[in-house]
C-alpha positions in Angstrom: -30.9 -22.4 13.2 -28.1 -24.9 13.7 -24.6 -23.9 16.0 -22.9 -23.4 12.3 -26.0 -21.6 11.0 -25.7 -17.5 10.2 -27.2 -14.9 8.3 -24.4 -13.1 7.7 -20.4 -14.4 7.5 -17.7 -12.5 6.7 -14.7 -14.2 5.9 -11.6 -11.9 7.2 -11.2 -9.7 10.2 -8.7 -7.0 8.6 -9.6 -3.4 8.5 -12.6 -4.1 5.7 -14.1 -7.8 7.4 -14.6 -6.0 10.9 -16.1 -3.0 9.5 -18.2 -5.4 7.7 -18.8 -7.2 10.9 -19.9 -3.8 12.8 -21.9 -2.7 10.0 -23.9 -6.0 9.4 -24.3 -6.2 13.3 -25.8 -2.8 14.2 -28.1 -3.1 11.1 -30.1 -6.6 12.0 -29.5 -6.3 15.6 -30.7 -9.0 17.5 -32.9 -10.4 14.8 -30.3 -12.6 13.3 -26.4 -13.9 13.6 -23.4 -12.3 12.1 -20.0 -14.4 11.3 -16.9 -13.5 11.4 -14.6 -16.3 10.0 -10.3 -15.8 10.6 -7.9 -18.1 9.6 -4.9 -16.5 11.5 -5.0 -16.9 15.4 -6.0 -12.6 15.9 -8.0 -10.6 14.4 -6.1 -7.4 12.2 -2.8 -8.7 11.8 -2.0 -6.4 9.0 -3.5 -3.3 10.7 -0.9 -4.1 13.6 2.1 -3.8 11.1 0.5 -0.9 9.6 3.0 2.5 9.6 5.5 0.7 11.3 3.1 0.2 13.8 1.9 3.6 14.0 -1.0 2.8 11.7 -2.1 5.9 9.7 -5.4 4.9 9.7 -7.3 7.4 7.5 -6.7 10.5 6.2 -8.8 13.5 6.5 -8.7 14.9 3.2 -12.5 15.9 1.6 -13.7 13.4 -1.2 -12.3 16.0 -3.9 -9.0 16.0 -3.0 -9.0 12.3 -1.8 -10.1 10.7 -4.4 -7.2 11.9 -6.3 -5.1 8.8 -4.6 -7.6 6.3 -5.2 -6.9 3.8 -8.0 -8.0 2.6 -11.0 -11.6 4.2 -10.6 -12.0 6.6 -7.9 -15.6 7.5 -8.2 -16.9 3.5 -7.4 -15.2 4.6 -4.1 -18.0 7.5 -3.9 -20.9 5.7 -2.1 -18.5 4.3 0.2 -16.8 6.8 1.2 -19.7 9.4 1.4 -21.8 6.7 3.8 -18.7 6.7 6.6 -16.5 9.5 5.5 -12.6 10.0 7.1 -14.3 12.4 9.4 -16.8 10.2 10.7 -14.4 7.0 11.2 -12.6 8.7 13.5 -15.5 9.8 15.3 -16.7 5.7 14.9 -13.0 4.8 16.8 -13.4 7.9 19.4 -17.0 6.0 20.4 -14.8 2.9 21.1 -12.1 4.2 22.9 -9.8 5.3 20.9 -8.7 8.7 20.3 -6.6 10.6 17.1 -4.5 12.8 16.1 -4.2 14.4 12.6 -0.5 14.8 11.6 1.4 16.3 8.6 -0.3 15.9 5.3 -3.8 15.8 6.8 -2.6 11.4 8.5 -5.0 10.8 11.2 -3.0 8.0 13.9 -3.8 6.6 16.8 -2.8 9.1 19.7 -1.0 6.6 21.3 0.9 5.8 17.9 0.0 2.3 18.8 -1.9 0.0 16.0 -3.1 -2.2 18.2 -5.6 0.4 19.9 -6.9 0.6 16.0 -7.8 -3.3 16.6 -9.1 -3.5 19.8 -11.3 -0.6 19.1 -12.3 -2.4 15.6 -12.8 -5.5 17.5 -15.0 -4.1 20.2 -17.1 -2.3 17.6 -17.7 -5.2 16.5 -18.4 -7.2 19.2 -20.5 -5.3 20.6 -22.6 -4.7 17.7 -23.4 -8.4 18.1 -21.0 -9.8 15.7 -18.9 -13.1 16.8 -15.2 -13.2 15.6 -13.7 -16.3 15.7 -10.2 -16.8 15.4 -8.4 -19.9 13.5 -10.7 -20.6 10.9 -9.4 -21.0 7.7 -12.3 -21.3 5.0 -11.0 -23.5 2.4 -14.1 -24.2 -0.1 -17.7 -21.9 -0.7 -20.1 -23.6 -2.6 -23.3 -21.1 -3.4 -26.6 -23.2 -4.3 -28.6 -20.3 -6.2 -31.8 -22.2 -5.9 -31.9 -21.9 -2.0 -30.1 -18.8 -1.9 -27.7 -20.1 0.7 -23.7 -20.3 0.9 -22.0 -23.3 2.5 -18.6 -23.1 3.8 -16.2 -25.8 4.6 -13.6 -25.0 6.7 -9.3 -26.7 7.0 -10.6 -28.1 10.4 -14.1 -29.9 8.8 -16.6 -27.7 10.0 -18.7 -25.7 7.8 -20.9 -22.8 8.5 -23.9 -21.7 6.2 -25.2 -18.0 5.9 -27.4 -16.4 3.2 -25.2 -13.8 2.5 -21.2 -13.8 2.3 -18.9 -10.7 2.5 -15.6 -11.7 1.4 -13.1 -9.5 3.0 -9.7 -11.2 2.5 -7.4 -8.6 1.3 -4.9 -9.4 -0.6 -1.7 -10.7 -1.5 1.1 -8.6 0.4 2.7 -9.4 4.0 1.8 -13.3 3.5 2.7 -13.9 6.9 -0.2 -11.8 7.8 -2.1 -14.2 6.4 -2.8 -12.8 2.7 -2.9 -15.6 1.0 -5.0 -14.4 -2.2 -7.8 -16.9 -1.1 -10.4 -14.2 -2.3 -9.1 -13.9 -5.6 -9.4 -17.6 -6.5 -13.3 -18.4 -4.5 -14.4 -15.4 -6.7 -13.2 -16.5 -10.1 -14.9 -19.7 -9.2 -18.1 -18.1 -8.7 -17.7 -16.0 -12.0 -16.3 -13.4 -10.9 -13.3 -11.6 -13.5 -10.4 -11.0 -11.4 -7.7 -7.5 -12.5 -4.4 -8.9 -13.1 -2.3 -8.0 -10.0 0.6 -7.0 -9.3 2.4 -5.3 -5.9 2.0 -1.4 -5.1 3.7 0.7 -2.3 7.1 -1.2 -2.7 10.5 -0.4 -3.4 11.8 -0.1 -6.6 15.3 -1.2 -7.2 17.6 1.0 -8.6 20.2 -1.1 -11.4 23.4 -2.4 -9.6 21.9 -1.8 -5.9 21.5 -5.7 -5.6 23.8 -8.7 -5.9 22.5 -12.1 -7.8 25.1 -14.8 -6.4 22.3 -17.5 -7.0 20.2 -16.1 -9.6 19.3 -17.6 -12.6 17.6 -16.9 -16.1 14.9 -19.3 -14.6 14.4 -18.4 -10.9 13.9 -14.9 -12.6 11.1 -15.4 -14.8 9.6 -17.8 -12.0 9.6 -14.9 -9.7 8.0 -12.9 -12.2 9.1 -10.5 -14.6 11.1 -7.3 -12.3 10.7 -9.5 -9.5 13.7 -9.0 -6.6 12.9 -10.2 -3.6 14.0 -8.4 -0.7 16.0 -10.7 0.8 18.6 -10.2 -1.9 22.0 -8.6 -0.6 23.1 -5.3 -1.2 25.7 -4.6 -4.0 28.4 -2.5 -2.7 26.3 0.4 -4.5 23.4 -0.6 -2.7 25.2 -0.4 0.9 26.6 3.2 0.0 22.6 4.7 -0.4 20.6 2.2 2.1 19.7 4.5 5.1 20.0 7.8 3.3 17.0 9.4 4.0 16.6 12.6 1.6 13.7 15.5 2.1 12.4 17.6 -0.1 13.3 16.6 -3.4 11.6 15.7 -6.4 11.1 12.2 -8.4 10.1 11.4 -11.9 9.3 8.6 -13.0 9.7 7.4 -17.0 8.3 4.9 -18.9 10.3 4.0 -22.5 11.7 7.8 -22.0 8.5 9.4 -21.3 7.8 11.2 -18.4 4.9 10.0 -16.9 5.1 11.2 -12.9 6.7 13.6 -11.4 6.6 13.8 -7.2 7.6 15.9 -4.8 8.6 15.1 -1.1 10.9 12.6 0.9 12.7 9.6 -0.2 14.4 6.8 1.5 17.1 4.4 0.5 16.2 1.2 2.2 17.6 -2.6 2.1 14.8 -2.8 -0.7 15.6 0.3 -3.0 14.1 3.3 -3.4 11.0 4.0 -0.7 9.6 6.4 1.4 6.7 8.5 0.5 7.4 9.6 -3.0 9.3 6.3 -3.8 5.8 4.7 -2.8 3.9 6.8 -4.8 5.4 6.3 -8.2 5.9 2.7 -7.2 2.2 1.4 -8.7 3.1 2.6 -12.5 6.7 1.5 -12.0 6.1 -2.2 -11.6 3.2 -2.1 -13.4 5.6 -1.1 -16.7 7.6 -3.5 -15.7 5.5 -6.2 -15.6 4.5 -5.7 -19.3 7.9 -5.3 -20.4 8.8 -1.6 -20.4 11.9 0.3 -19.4 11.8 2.7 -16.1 14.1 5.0 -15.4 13.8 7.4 -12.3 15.2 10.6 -12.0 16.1 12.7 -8.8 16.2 16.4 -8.6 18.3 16.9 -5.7 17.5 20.6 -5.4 13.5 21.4 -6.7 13.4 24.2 -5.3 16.3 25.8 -6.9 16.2 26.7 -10.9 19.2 25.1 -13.2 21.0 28.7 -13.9 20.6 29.6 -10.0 22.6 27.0 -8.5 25.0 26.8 -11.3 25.9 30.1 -10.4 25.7 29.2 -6.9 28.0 26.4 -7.3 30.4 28.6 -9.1 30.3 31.2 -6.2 31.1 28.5 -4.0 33.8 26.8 -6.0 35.8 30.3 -6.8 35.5 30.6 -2.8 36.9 27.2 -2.3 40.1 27.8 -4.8 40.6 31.3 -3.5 41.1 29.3 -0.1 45.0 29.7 0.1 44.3 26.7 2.6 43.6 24.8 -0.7 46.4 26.0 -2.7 48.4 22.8 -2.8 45.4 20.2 -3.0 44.1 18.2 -5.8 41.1 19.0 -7.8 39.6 16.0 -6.5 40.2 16.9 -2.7 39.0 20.7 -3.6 36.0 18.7 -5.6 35.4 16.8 -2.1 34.9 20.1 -0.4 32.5 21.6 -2.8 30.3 18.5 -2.6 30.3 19.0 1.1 29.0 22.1 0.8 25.8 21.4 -1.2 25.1 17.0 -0.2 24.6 15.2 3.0 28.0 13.7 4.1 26.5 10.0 4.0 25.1 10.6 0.5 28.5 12.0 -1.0 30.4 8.5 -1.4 27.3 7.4 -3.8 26.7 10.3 -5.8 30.4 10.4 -7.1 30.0 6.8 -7.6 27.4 7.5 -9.9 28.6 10.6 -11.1 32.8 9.5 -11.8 33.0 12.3 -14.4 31.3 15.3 -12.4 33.5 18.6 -11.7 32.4 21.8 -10.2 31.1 22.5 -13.9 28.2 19.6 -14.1 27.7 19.1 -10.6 24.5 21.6 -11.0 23.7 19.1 -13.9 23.9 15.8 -11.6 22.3 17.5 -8.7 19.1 18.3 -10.6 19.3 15.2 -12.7 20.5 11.8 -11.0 19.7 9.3 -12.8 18.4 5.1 -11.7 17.7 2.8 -14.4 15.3 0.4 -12.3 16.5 -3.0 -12.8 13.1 -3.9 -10.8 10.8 -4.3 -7.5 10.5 -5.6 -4.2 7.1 -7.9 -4.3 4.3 -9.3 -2.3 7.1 -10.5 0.6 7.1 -6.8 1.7 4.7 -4.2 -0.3 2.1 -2.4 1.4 -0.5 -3.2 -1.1 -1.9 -5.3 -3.8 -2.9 -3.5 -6.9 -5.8 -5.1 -8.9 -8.6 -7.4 -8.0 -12.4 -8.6 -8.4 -13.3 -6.2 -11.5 -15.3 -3.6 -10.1 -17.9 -3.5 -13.2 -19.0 -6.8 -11.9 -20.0 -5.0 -8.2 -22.5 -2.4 -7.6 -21.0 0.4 -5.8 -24.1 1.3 -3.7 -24.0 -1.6 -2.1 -20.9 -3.6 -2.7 -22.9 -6.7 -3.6 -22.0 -9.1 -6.9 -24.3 -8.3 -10.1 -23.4 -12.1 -10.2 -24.5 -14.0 -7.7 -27.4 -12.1 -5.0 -25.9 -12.1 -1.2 -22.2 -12.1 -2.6 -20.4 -8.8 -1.4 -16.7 -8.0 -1.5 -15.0 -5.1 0.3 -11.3 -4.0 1.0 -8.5 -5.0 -0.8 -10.0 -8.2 -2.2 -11.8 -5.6 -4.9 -9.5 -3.7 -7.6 -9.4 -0.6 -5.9 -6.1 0.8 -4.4 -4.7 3.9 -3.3 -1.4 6.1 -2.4 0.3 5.6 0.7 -1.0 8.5 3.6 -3.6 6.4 5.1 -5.8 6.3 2.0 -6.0 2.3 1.6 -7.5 1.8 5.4 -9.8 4.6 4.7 -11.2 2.7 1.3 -11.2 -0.8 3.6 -13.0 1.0 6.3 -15.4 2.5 3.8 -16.2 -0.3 1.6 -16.4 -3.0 4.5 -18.8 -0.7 6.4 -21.3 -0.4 3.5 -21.1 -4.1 2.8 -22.3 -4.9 5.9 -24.9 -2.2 6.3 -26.6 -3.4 2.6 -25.9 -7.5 3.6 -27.8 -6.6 7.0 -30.4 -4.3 5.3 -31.0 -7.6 3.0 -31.8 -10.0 5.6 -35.0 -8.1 6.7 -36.6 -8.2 3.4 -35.6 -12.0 2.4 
């Protein structure tokens, strides 16, 4: 076998290549050579930015209730999932070192709250599976010659490495600098494989009149693709009255052309983006993806969920006689007296905003505005800072017991490269984890019956 010579490569060492790697290495043990092949000079560069560098790695939900956040097909996950469970890839990280904790919302982190214990541990499963990870290797070209059953890979620097079977794990197009490049996408249409149009998921959506355009055009729009705003955009003076506001509890829906089409409950931030945090997030993936194709999105905040229309209309109207009864109020202006009752039922930092949006609210509508503040999204923060990339090589075209092509034999893709996404709470590692691991195992199992 020549120095360049393996049975197995993997191209990518993110959450889903070194599973691949640990998986492929424990099955054919010291019978043959396993590859790992990264462009970018470390291994997991993604993982380390993960959860701000907390990484919420998995989440500990059973398959019922987490395959609810897995998209577009949940039950190709199933196999996956079922063969190294959340459960079990904790244990998996535990045996290498690193230990967890389960948070709110069933998140298992790191205890440390530090991603890079999530590599290192990753790394050294693999590692010491037998697996060699090299660093700086960008693949450029994969030619497959089907009558020797054999991959050739040629890499930026010249070499080229061979292997009989290939797991591409190269995730996909968000947090370029990471080095998601979409490389994946464009080797597997090559070899035949259809690729799910794609589009970002887990980003902000951008509320109408948060951003300024001094240098937009007609043209640099539709170049950026339709809905496209790219974060670096400033914030109009709108936008610089919400960013930071951080709001708990509350409830967002989400409609498409004026239907309702998701409705979530939970936290929300305001960000330099536009509307984020966990429910933001969530209703993120059908928001852009409507936009994309044209449609008009409109998000609606229900300030107060957990309060009925009639209940805090009288409540506001309890609170307002209070306020005019005030014979410290006598002599002010409805608007001051206004400014007091607002105080008494928003966040200081949120007030300035609100009326902003709401110019024509009195104490009689402000139950109205409260349960109903409305964002016409104008559009959505892309692949420069989403969390993930939402579509992929067409799962009907990969066997979910395995993970290998029903196109070309030896072929396997895991992770984000594959149209399979989920919601943010840890459920996209777990699904990169999952699919990686059995990839590996059913490469490995392969090379013993060649």
């Amino acid at each position: 076998m020549g120095n360049n010579a393996a049975d197995i490569i993997i191209i990518g060492a993110g959450a889903a290549g070194l599973m691949a790697a640990a998986g492929a290495a424990r099955t054919i043990g010291n019978s043959g050579r396993v590859v790992v092949l990264e462009k970018m000079p470390r291994p997991g560069r993604k993982i380390m930015i993960t959860g701000k560098g907390r990484c919420n790695f998995t989440n500990v939900k059973n398959w019922n209730e987490f395959s609810g956040h897995i998209h577009p097909k949940p039950n190709f996950l199933k196999p996956s999932f079922y063969n190294l469970t959340s459960e079990k890839m904790i244990d998996f990280l535990t045996a290498y070192g690193m230990e967890s904790i389960v948070e709110r919302g069933d998140r298992a982190f790191p205890a440390s709250h530090l991603a890079s214990d999530v590599v290192d541990a990753l790394v050294r499963a693999a590692e010491e599976a037998g697996a060699e990870v090299i660093c700086g290797k960008e693949v450029k070209e994969i030619f497959h010659d089907a009558s020797a059953e054999s991959f050739s890979l040629t890499c930026s620097d010249g070499s080229s490495f061979t292997c009989s079977r290939l797991i591409i794990c190269t995730g996909g197009l968000s947090y370029p600098k990471t080095g998601s490049s979409g490389d994946g996408y464009e080797w597997a249409g090559k070899m035949g494989h259809s690729v799910k149009p794609l589009f970002p998921s887990l980003t902000a959506i951008v509320p109408k009149g948060y951003k300024d355009f001094p240098t937009r055009t007609a043209a640099s729009f539709e170049t950026a693709g339709r809905g496209h705003i790219h974060r670096r955009e400033p914030l109009s003076e709108m936008g610089k009255m919400l960013c930071g506001n951080q709001l708990k509890n509350v409830n967002l829906t989400l409609f498409i052309d004026g239907n309702e089409v998701q409705s979530e409950f939970g936290d929300l931030d305001f960000t330099d983006g536009g509307i984020e945090g966990p429910i933001g997030f969530k209703v993120s993936r059908k928001c852009v993806n409507a936009m994309i194709n044209g449609s008009k999105v409109t998000a609606v905040v229900d300030l107060k969920p957990a309060v009925e229309y009639e209940d805090l209309y009288s409540r506001i109207s309890s609170l307002w006689n209070e306020i005019s009864k005030d014979r410290r109020n006598a002599q002010r202006l409805y608007k001051d007296r206004f400014r007091i009752l607002l105080t008494k039922v928003l966040p200081q930092s949120l007030i300035p905003a609100f009326v902003k949006y709401h110019p024509n609210a009195d104490h009689k509508t402000l139950s109205k505005a409260l349960k109903s503040w409305k964002f016409d999204i104008d559009g959505y923060v892309g692949y420069e800072r989403c969390v993930i990339t939402a579509g992929g090589v067409s799962l009907e075209e990969i066997t979910p017991k395995t993970l290998e092509s029903k196109l070309i034999p030896g072929l396997y893709f895991a992770g984000e490269v594959l149209d399979l996404d989920a919601d943010t709470g840890g459920y996209n590692l777990q699904t990169a984890f999952s699919t990686g691991y059995l990839a590996g195992i059913s490469a490995g199992k392969e090379i013993g019956v060649r």
